[in-house]
C-alpha positions in Angstrom: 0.0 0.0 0.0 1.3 3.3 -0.9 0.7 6.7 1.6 -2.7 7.1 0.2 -3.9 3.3 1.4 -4.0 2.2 -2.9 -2.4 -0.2 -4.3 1.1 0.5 -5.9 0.8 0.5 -9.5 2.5 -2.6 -10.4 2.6 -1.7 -14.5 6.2 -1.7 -15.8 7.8 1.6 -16.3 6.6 3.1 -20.1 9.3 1.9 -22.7 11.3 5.1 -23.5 10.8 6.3 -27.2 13.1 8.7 -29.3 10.2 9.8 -31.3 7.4 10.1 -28.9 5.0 12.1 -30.7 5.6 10.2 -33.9 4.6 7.4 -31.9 1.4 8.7 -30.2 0.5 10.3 -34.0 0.7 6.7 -35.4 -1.3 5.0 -32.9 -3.9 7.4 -33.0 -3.8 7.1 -37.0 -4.3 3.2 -36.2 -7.1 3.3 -33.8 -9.0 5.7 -35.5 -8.6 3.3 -38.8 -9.2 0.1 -37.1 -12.5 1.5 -35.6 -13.8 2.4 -38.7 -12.9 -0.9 -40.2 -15.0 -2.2 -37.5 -17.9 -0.1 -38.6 -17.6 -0.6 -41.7 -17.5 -4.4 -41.1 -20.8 -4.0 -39.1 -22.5 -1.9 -41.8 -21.3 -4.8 -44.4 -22.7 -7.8 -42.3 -26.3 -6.0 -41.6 -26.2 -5.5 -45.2 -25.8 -8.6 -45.9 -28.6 -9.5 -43.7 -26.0 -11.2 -41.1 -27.4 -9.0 -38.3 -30.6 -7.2 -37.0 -28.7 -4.3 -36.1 -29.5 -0.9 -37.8 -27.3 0.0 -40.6 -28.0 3.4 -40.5 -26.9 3.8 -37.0 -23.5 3.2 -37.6 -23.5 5.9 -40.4 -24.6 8.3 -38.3 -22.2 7.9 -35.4 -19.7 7.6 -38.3 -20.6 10.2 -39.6 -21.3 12.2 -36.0 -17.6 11.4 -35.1 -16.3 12.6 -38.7 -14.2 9.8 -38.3 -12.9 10.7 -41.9 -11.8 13.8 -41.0 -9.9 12.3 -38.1 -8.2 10.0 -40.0 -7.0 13.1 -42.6 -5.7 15.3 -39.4 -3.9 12.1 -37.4 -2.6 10.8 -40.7 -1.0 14.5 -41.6 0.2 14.8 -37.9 1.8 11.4 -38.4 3.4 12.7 -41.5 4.6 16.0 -39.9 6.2 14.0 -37.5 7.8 11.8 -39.6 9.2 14.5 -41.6 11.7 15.5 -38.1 13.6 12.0 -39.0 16.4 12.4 -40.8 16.1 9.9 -43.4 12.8 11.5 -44.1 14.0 12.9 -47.7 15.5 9.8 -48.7 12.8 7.0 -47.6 10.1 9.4 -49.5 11.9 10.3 -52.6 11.6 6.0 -53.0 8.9 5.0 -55.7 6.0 4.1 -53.7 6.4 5.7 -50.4 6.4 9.7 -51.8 2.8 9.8 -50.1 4.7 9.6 -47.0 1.9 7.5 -45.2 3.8 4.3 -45.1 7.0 5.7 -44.7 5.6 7.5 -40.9 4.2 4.3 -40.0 7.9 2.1 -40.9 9.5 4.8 -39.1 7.5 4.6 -35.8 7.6 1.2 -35.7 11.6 1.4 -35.9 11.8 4.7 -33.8 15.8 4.6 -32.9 17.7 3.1 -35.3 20.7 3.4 -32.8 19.1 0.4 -31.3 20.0 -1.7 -33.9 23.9 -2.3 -34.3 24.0 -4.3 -37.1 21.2 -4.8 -39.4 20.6 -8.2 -38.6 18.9 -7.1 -35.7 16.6 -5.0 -37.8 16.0 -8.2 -39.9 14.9 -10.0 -36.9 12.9 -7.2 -35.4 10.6 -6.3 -38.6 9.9 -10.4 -39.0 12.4 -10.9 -41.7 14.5 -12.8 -40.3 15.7 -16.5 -41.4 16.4 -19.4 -38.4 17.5 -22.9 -39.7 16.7 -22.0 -43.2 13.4 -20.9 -42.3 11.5 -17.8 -42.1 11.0 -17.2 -38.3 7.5 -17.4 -37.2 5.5 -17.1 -33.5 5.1 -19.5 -32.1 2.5 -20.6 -28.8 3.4 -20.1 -25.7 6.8 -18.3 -26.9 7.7 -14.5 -26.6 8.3 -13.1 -30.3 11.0 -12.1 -30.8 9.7 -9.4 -34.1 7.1 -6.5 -34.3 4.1 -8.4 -36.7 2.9 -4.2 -37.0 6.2 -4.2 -38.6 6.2 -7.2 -40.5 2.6 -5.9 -41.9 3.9 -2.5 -43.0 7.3 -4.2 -44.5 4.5 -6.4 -46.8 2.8 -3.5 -47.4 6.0 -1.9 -48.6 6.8 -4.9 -50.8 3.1 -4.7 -52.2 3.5 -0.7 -53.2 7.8 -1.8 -54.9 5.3 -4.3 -56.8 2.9 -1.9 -57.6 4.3 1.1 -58.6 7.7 -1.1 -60.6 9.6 0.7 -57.3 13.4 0.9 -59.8 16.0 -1.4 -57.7 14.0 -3.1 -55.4 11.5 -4.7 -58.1 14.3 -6.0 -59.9 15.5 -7.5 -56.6 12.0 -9.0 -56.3 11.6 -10.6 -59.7 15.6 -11.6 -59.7 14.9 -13.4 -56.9 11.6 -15.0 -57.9 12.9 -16.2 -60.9 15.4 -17.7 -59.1 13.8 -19.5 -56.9 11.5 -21.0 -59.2 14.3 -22.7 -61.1 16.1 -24.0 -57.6 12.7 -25.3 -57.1 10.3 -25.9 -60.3 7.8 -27.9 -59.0 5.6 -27.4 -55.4 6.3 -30.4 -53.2 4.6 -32.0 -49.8 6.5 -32.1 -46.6 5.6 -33.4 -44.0 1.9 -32.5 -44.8 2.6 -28.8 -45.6 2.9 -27.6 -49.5 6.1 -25.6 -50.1 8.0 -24.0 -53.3 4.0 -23.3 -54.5 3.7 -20.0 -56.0 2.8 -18.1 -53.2 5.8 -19.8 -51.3 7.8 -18.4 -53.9 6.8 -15.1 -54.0 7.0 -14.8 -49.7 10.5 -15.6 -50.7 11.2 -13.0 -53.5 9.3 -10.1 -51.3 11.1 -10.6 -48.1 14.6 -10.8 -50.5 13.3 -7.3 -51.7 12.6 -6.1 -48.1 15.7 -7.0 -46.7 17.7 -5.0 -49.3 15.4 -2.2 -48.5 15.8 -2.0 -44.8 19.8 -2.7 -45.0 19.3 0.5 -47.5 17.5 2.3 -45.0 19.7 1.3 -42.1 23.0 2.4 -43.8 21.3 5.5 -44.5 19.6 6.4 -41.3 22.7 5.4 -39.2 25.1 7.4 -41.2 23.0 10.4 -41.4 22.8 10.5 -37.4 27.0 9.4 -37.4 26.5 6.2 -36.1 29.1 2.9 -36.8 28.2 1.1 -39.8 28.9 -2.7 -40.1 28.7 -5.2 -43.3 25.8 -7.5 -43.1 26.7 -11.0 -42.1 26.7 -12.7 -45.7 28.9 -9.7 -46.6 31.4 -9.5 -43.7 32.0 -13.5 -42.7 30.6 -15.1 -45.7 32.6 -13.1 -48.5 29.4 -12.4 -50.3 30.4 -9.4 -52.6 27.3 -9.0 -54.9 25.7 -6.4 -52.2 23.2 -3.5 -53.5 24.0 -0.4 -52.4 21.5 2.1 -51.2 21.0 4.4 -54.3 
């Protein structure tokens, strides 16, 4: 019991965030967005005559909240933020993230990139990484040891590089889909899981793209704030010397 005869507040300490308001902008972006998905999910199933409920009820409070509007203002404040970081120039003048949207969100996510001394650790912490040959999953009744809101923006990333023929980092993703497909040219069964199908493939080539991308954003980032930079693992034990350089 503290002085006042409560109970001590027994919630760990607040992690400690370099960006804090870029933060706090992106998760009110991302509740205001999932509650509208959650309307609009409502509005779909009463619609479809899954529900009783009223339809036009959740326009109005929609509409009462000007949850739209909201979005616009947290989404810009997001943005405003983002723009402080300073790899902000370089991440935005990239094909696909000039909106500058997905670019705030990556860059909350990350925060510090200080925190990250080689770019391995980046790998592992946006879900990239690969164990035993294997792209690293969660798994039950384990702590994870990735962000999945980062591993989701990183895919979204790799879907807008797709999208908008991103120069350098769609190459990267039909290089490496292409070669995948003829180190494996026909989907197998193993162990009562299909692998090498097409979608199996193309995971594959978009985390390959991703990587590249974050190493390209880690170089950049650290050496903008005059931090050590190391050569990635394949490149600095494993002689590897075809490496893309950030353009």
């Amino acid at each position: 019991m503290n002085n006042n005869g409560n109970k001590p507040d027994q919630r760990p300490d607040p992690k400690p965030r370099k960006n804090p308001q870029l933060w706090q902008s992106y998760l009110f972006w991302n509740e205001l967005v999932e509650m509208r998905k959650k309307h609009t999910l409502r509005i779909s199933s009463i619609e479809a005559g899954k529900s009783n409920l009223d339809a036009q009820l959740e326009r109005d409070f929609l509409d009462h909240l000007q949850i739209d509007s909201l979005i616009k203002y947290a989404k810009k404040t997001m943005i405003n933020y983002g723009m402080t970081i300073p790899c902000w120039e370089w991440i935005t003048g990239i094909r696909g993230l000039k909106q500058g949207s997905l670019a705030a969100q990556l860059l909350a996510q990350i925060d510090d990139v200080e925190k990250f001394v080689t770019i391995s650790k980046l790998w592992r912490f946006s879900g990239n990484a690969v164990i035993d040959g294997k792209a690293e999953k969660n798994q039950k009744g384990k702590c994870s040891h990735f962000n999945s809101q980062l591993k989701s923006i990183c895919w979204l990333i790799s879907d807008q590089f797709i999208k908008q023929q991103t120069p350098v980092y769609v190459d990267i993703y039909y290089d490496e889909k292409k070669r995948q497909r003829e180190l494996y040219p026909e989907k197998i069964t193993l162990n009562g899981k299909t692998i090498y199908s097409d979608a199996h493939i193309d995971n594959r080539a978009r985390r390959k793209a991703i990587k590249i991308f974050l190493s390209h954003l880690w170089v950049t980032w650290r050496e903008m704030e005059n931090l050590p930079i190391t050569k990635p693992y394949i490149q600095q034990i494993k002689g590897h010397t075809n490496i893309v350089e950030p353009v």
